[in-house]
C-alpha positions as CSV (number, residue, x, y, z in Angstrom):
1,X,105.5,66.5,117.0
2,X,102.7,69.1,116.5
3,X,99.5,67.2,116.1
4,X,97.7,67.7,112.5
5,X,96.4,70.9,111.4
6,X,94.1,72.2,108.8
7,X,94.1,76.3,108.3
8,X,90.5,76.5,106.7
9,X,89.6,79.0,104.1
10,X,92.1,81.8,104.2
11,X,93.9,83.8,101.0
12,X,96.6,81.5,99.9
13,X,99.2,83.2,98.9
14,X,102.5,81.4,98.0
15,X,105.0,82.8,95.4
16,X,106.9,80.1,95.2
17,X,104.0,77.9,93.5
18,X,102.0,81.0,92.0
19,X,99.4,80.1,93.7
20,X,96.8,83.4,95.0
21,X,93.2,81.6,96.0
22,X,90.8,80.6,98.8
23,X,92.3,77.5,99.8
24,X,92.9,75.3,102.6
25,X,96.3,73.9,104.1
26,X,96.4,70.5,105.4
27,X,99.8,70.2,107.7
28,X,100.6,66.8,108.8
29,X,103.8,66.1,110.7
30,X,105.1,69.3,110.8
31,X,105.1,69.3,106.9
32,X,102.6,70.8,104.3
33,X,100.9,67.2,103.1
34,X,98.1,69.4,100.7
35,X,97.1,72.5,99.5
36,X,93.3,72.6,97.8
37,X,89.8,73.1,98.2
38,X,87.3,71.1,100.3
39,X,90.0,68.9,102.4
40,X,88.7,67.1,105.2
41,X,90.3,67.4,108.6
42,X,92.1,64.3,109.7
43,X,90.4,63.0,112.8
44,X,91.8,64.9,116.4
45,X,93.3,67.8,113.7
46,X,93.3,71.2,115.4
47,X,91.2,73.2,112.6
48,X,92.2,77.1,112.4
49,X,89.7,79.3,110.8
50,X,91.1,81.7,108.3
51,X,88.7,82.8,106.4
52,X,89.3,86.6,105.5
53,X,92.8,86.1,106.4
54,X,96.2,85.9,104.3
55,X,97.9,82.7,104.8
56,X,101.2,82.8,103.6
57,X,105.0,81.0,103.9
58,X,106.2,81.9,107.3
59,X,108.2,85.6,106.8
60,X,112.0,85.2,107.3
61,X,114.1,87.7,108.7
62,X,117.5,87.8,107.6
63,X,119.2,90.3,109.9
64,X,118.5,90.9,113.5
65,X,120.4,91.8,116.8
66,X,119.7,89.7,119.6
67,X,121.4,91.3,121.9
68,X,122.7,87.8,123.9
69,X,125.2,86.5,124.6
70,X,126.1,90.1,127.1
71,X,123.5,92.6,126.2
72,X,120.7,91.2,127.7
73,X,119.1,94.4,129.4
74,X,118.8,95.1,125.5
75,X,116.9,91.9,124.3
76,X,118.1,87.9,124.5
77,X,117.1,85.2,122.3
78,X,114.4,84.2,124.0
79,X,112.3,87.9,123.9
80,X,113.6,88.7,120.6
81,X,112.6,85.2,119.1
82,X,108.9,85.7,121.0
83,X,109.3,89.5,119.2
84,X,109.6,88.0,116.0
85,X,106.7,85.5,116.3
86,X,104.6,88.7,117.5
87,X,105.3,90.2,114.1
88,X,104.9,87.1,111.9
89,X,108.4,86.5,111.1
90,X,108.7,82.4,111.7
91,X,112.5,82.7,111.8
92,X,115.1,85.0,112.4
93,X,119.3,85.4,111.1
94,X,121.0,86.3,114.2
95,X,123.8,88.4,113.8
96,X,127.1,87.7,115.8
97,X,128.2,91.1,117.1
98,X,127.7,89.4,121.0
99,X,129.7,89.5,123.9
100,X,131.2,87.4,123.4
101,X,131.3,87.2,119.6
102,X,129.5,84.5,117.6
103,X,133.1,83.7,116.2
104,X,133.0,79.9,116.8
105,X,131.3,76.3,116.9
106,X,130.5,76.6,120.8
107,X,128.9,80.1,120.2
108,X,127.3,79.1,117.2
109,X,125.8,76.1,119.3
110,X,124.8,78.1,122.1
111,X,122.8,80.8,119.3
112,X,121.1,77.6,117.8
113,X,120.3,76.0,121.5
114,X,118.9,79.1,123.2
115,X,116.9,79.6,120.5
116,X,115.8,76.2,120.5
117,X,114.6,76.9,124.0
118,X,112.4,79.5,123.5
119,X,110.0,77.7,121.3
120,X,109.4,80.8,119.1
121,X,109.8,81.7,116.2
122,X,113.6,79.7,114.6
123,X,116.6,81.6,115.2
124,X,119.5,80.8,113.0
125,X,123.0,82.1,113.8
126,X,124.9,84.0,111.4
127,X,129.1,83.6,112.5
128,X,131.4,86.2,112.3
129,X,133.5,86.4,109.5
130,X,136.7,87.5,111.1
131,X,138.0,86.1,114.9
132,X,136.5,88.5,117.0
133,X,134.9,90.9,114.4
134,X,138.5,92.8,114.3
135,X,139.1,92.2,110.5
136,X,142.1,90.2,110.5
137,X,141.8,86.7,110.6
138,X,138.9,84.6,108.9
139,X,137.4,82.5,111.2
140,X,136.8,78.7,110.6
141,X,133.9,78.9,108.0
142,X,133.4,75.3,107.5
143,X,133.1,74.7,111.4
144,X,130.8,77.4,111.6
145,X,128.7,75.8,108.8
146,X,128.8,72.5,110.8
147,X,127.7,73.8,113.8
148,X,125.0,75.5,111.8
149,X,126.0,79.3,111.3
150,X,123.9,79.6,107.5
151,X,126.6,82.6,106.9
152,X,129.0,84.8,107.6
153,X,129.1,88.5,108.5
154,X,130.9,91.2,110.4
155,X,128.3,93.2,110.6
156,X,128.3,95.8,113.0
157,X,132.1,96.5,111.9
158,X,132.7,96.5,108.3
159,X,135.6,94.6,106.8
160,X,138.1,96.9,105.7
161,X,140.8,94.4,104.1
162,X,139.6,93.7,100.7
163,X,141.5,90.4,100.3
164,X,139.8,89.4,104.1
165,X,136.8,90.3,101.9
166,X,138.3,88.3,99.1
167,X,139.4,85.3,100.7
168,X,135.9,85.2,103.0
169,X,134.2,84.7,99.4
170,X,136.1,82.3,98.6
171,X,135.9,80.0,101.4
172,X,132.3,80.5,102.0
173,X,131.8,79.8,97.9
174,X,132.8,75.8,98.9
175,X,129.9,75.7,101.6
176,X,127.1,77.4,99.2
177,X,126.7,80.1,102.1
178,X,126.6,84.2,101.3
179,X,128.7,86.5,103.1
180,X,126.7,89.0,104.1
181,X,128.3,92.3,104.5
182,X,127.7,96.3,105.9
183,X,129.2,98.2,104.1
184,X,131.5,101.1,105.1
185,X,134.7,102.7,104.9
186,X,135.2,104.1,108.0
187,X,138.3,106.2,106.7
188,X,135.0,108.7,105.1
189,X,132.4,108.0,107.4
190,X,134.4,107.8,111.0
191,X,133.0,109.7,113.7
192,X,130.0,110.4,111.5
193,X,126.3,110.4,113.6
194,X,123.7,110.8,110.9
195,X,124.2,111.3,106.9
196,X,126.1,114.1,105.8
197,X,123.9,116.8,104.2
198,X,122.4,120.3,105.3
199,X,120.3,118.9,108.3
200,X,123.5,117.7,109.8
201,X,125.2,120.8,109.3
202,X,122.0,122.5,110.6
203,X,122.6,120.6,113.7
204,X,125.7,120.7,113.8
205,X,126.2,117.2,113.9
206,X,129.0,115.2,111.8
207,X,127.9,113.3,108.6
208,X,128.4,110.3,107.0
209,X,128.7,110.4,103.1
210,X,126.9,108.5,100.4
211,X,130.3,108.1,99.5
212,X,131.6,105.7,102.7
213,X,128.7,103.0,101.5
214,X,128.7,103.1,98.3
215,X,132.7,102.6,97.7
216,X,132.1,99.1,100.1
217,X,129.2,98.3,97.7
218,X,130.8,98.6,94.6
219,X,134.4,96.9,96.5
220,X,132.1,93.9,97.3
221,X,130.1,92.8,94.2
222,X,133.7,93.4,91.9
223,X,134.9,90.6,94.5
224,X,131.7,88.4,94.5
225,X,132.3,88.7,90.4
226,X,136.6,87.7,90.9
227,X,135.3,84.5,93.4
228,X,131.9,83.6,91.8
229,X,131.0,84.2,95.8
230,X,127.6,85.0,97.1
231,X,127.6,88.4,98.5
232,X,124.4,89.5,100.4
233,X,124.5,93.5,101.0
234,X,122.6,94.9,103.9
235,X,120.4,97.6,104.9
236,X,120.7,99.6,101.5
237,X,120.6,103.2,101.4
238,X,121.7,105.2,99.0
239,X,120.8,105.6,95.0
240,X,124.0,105.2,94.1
241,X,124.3,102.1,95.9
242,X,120.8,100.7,94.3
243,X,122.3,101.5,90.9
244,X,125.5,99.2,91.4
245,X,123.6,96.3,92.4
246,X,120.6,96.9,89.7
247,X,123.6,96.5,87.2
248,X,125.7,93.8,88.8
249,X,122.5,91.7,88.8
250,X,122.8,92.0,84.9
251,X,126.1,90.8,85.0
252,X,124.7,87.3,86.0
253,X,126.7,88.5,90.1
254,X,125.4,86.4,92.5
255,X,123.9,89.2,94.6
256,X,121.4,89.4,97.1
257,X,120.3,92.3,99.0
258,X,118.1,93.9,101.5
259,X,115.9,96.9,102.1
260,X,114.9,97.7,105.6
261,X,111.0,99.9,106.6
262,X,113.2,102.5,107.8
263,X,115.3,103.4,104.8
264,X,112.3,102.5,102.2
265,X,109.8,105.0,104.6
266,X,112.1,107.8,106.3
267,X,114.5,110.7,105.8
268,X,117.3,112.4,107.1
269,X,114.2,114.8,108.3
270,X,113.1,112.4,110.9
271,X,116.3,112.9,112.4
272,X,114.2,116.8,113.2
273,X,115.8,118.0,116.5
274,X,118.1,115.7,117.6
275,X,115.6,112.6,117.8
276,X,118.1,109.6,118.8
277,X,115.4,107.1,117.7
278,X,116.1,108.1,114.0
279,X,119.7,107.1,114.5
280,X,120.6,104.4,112.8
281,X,123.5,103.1,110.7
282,X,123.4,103.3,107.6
283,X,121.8,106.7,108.5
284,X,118.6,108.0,107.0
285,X,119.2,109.8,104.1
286,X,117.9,112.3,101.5
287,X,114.5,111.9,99.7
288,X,116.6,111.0,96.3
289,X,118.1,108.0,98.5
290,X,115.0,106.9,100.2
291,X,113.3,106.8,96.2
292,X,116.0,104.8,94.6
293,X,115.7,102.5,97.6
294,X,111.7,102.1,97.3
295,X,112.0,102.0,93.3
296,X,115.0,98.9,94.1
297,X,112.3,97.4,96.2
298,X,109.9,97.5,94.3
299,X,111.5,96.1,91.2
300,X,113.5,93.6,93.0
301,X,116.9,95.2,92.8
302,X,116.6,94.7,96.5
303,X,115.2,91.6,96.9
304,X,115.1,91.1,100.9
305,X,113.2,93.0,103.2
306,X,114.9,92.7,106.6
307,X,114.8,94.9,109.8
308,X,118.4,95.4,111.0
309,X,116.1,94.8,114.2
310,X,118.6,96.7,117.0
311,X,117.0,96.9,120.8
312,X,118.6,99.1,123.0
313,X,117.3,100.4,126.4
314,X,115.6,103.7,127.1
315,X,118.5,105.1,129.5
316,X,121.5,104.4,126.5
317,X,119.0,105.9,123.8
318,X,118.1,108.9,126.2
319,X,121.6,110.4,126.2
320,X,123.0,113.2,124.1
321,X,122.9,112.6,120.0
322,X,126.3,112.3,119.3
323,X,126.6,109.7,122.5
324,X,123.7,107.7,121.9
325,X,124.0,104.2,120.1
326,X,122.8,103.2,116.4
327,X,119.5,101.5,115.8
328,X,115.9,100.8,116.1
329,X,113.8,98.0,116.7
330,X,111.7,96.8,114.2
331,X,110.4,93.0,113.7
332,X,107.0,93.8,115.2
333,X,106.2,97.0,113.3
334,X,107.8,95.2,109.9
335,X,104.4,93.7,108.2
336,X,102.2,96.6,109.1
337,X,104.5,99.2,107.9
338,X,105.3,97.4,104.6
339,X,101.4,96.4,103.6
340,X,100.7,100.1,104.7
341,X,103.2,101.7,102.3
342,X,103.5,99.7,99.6
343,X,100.3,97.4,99.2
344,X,97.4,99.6,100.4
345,X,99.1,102.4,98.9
346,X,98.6,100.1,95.5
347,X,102.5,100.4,94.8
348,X,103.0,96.6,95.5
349,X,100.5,93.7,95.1
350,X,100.3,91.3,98.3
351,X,102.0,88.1,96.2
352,X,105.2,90.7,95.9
353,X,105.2,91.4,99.4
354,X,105.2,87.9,100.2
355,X,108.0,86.9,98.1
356,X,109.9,89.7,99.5
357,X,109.6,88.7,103.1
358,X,109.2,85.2,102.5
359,X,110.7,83.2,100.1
360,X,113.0,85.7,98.6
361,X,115.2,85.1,102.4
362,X,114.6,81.6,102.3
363,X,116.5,81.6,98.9
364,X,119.2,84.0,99.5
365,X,120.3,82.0,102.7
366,X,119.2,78.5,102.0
367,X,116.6,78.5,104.7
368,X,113.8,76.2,105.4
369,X,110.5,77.4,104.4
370,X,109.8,80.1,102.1
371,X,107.0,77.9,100.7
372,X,103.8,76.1,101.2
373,X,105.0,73.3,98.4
374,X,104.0,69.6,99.2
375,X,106.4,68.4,102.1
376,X,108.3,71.4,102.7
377,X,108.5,72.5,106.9
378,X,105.0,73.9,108.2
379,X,106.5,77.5,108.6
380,X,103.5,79.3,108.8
381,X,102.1,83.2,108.4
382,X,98.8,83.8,108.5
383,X,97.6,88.2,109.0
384,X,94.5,90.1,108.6
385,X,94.9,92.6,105.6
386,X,92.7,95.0,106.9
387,X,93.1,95.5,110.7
388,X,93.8,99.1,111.6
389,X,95.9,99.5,114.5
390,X,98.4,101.9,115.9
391,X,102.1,101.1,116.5
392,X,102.6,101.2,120.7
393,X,105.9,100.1,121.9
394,X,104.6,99.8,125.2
395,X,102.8,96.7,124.0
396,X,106.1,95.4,122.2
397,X,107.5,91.9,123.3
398,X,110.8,92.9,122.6
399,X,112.7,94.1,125.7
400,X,113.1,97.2,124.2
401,X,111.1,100.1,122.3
402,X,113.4,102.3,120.3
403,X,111.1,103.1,117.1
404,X,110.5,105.9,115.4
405,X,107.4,105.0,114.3
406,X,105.0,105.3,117.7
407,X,101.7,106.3,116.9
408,X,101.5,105.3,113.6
409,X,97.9,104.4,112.2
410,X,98.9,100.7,110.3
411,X,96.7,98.8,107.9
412,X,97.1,95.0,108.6
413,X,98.7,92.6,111.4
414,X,100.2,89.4,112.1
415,X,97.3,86.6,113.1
416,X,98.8,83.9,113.8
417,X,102.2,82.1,113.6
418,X,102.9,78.9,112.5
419,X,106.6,77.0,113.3
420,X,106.4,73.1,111.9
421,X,103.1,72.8,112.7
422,X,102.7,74.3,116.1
423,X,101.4,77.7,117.0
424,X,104.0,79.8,118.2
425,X,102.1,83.4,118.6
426,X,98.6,83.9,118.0
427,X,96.8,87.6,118.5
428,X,94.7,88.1,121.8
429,X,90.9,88.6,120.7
């Protein structure tokens, strides 16, 4: 166990307590034992300086490729974990589209031990909801649980068989786990490369529709209203889609749901000539959809900021539009894009941010941390609000550097990272 700590005089911030002050945290055992003014360090305590500096509950990540098991040129547990700590996330949701797929106890054990391993920042595996991610049989939810998957998803492929959909609910409703879900119907969006629209057609690329997302979206929360389930939508994109949720969430539907930097920040646009690092799936869409997905954001419609973090290497991303694969990487860019954007901007107050990349995923998956309450797990993040610095994937622990977003001048950066007491990442003076 981490010897005792005491971060000295930073920004407080924690949501889950209302608490915004110059404070200090005394961590004892791996555990938050006091948050106040004036508290003496405990004899041999390692004492961090903070002053000027945001401390906050460590930022959770619900929704990240690893790449591993079988796509380790791409990123493994072990970089992407490191990755995560670089950008202030103390823990990550893995999602199970491996090779092999994260379909049962042993992979589930493997995710959780690897992870382990790498001392970084936690990495929590998310199981596949159907064997082998083909959509036809559900896979054994409660010994996923028990070897400690904290949900289920296909995602990657999304499930096409409503009562698969239904009966996934339904199981998962007796563990008090969400079933997290992409959604798509691949009968309108198959064989689509970007979002369907007059830049596609400019490029003579095929689209994807609003449509294909939002007819999943509004199939999922009518079934997480039939089971009483907990439905988590990802990677939001579209106006329409906002809407539905905006209005299940009034209907008492237990709905959570994410917004990623990519589709709160870009358009189809970015996509410009052919630029495979805008590729991504959902695809970026119009600036009516990129709007509704900020406005959802900001009044906590979407309630999740996650990444859809999605390494690939230089060579596969380098080939032709149409050939190359979906995604971009994004757990070390996440804080510095976000606090640009939204909080320097004056759109979002820090304590929002927080809860939005904090303890808003600690709540929607039932996830340690989220808080710096008396006794809860020393998940740690502290930044600097104000340092200026410009995104360079070449200095990107991740194995890979598909962003759109080189060269950007950012305002603020992770610090320090904190996992049950022990520093995990700290920034290079």
């Amino acid at each position: 166990m981490a010897r005792a700590m005491l971060i000295r005089g930073g920004r407080v911030i924690d949501p889950s307590h209302d608490v915004d002050d110059v404070l200090d945290v005394l961590v004892v055992e791996g555990k938050v034992a006091r948050v106040g003014r004036g508290i003496e360090a405990p004899e041999g305590a390692e004492v961090v300086e903070a002053g000027g500096l945001v401390v906050a509950p460590g930022f959770i990540d619900v929704h990240v490729h690893l790449r591993e098991p079988g796509g380790e040129h791409k990123e493994t547990i072990a970089s992407g974990a490191r990755a995560a700590a670089a950008g202030g996330f103390t823990a990550v949701c893995a999602m199970p589209n491996t090779d092999p797929v994260i379909d049962s106890p042993a992979t589930v054990g493997f995710v959780r031990s690897v992870g382990q391993e790498a001392e970084a920042a936690r990495v929590y595996p998310v199981g596949a909801l159907s064997v082998g991610q083909k959509g036809e049989r559900l896979t054994e939810i409660g010994e996923l649980v028990e070897a400690g998957a904290v949900g289920v998803t296909d995602d990657g492929n999304p499930v096409m068989n409503s009562g698969l959909m239904r009966l996934a609910l339904e199981y998962a409703h007796a563990f008090d786990i969400p079933v997290a879900d992409h959604c798509e119907d691949l009968g309108l969006s198959g064989g689509g490369v970007m979002n369907e629209g007059l830049v596609a057609s400019r490029l003579g690329l095929k689209g994807k529709p609003n449509a294909s997302e939002d007819v999943h979206t509004i199939r999922d929360l009518l079934l997480a209203e039939l089971t009483d389930g907990r439905i988590h939508l990802q990677h939001v994109s579209t106006w329409a889609g906002v809407d539905a949720i905006r209005r299940a969430k009034s209907r008492g539907i237990r709905v959570t749901a994410e917004a990623t930097p990519h589709h709160l920040l870009l358009t189809e646009e970015a996509v410009g000539n052919y630029r495979t690092d805008a590729k991504m799936n959902p695809p970026l869409r119009t600036a009516r959809d990129r709007d509704a997905v900020r406005e959802g954001f900001l009044d906590g419609t979407l309630d999740v900021l996650a990444t859809d973090h999605a390494p690939h290497h230089y060579d596969e991303k380098e080939q032709a539009f149409d050939d190359a694969p979906f995604g971009i990487v994004g757990l070390e860019t996440a804080l510095g894009l976000v606090h640009t954007h939204f909080v320097v901007s004056g759109e979002m107050d820090l304590r929002t941010m927080i809860e939005r990349m904090s303890t808003a995923p600690a709540r929607a998956f039932n996830l340690a941390g989220g808080s710096l309450g008396e006794g809860v797990v020393a998940d740690v993040t502290v930044f600097d609000p104000n340092e200026e610095w410009e995104v360079d994937p070449g200095s990107f622990l991740s194995r890979s550097r598909n962003t759109p977003f080189t060269g950007d001048r950012l305002v603020g950066r992770p610090w320090m990272t904190i996992v049950e007491g022990r520093i995990v990442w700290q920034r290079e003076s």
